[in-house]
Structure formats: C-alpha cells, structure tokens
C-alpha positions as CSV (number, residue, x, y, z in Angstrom):
1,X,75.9,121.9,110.8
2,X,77.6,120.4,113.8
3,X,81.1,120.6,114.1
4,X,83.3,118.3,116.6
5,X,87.5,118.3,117.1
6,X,89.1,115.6,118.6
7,X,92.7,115.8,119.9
8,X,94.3,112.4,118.8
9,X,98.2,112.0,120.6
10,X,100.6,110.8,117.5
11,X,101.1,106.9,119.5
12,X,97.0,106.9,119.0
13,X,97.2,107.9,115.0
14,X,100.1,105.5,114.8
15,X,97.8,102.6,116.5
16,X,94.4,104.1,113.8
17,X,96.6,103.7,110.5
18,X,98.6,100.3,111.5
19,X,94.8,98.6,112.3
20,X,93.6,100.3,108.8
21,X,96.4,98.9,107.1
22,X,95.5,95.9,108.5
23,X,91.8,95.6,107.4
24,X,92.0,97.5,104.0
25,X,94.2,94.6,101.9
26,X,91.6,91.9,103.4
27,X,88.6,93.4,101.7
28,X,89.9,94.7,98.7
29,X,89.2,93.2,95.4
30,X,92.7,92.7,94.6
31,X,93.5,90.7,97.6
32,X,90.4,87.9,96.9
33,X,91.8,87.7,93.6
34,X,95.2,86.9,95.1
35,X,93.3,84.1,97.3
36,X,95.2,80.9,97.4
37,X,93.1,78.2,95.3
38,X,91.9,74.9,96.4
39,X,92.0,71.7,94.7
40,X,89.0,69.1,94.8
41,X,91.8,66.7,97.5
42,X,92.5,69.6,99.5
43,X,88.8,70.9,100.1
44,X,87.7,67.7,100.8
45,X,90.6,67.3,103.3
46,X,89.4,70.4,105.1
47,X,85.7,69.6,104.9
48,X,86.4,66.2,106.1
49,X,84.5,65.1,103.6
50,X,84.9,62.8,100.3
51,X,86.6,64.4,97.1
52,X,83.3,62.9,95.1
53,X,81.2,65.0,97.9
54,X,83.2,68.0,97.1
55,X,83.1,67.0,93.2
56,X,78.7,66.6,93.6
57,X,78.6,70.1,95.1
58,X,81.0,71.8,93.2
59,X,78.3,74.6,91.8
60,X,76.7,75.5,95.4
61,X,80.6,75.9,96.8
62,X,81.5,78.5,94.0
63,X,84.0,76.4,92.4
64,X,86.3,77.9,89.1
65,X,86.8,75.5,85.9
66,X,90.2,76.2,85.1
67,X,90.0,75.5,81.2
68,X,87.0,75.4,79.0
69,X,85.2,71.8,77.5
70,X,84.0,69.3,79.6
71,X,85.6,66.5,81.0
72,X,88.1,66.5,83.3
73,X,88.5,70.0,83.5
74,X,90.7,70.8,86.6
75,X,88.2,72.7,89.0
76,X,89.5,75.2,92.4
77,X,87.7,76.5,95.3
78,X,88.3,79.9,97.1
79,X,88.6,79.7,101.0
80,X,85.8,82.4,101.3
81,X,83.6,81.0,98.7
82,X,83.1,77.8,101.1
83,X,83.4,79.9,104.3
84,X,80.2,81.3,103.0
85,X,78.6,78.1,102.0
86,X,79.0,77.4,105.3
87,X,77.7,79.8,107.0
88,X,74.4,80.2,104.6
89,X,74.1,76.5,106.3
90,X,74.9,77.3,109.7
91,X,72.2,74.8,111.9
92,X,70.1,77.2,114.4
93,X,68.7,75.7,117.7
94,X,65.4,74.9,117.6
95,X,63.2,75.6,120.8
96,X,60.9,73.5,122.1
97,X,58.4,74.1,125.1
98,X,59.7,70.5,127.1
99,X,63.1,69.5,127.7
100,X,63.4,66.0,125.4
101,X,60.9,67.2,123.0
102,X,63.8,67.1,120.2
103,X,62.9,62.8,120.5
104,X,59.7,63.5,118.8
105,X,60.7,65.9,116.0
106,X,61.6,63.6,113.0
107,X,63.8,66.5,111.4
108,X,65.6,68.0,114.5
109,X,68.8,67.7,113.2
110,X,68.2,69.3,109.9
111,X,68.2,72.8,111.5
C-alpha cells in the first residue's frame, strides 16, 4: 500500500470546495429534472429552424408529451436532450489526398 500526504493552505481548500460546489448541482439528477422546458416555437427559434422541423423530429430530439392521447398534446424539449442531438451529428472533416477534391465527392457535405 502506498501512502501520500499533501499539505493543502486553507485559501487552496476554500478554492477545492467552491469549484465542487460548482460542478456537483450540474450533474446531479435533481438539477436535469429542474431543467427549464422548451416549447416546439422556442426550440425552433434556437435551432433556427421551422416549428414543423422541430414537430417532424420530435422523437430523435427527446421530446416530453405533456398529457396522454394523441392530438395536440403540448410537447417540451430539454436544453441537454438537443445539445446531445447535436453533437451525435456533429459534421467531421473529411480528408482527401488533393486540395479541391471535395468538387468530386457527391456527398461532402453530409459529413
């Protein structure tokens, strides 16, 4: 077994529990549960997209049906739900072995 002390000056424990205080609500269960919703107007506002867009790909951006049935149902997005969407479609760079080859790739915006 190895053994290690480390002398830490009180201003340095002060600066170690403020930045874990800091971090510790953001991941915690409770605090994506206290997550501001989003309506259908406002994520398509952010996306700059169309709320019809938003309403098409509802299911693959993790939205919540407020009330059961069908119909008009209202319907709410979490922030990090569609942070994650995006990411998951985050384009990559492509490389290619000649500058200007990107001109003959049919798909080379599609990532």
């Amino acid at each position: 077994m190895i053994e290690l002390t480390i002398r830490l000056t009180d201003e340095q424990l002060v600066q170690i529990a403020g930045r874990t205080a800091e971090l510790l609500p953001e991941r915690s269960p409770a605090a994506v549960a206290r997550e501001p919703l989003l309506t259908v107007g406002e994520l398509a506002e952010m996306l700059a997209v169309t709320p019809d867009w938003v309403r098409r790909h509802q299911a693959a951006l993790g939205a919540f049906r407020l009330s059961e049935g069908g119909g008009r149902n209202p319907i709410r997005f979490r922030a990090s739900d569609v942070e994650r969407f995006l990411a998951e479609r985050r384009l990559k760079p492509r490389q290619y072995a000649q500058p200007g080859d990107w001109r003959k790739d049919e798909n080379w915006c599609l990532g």
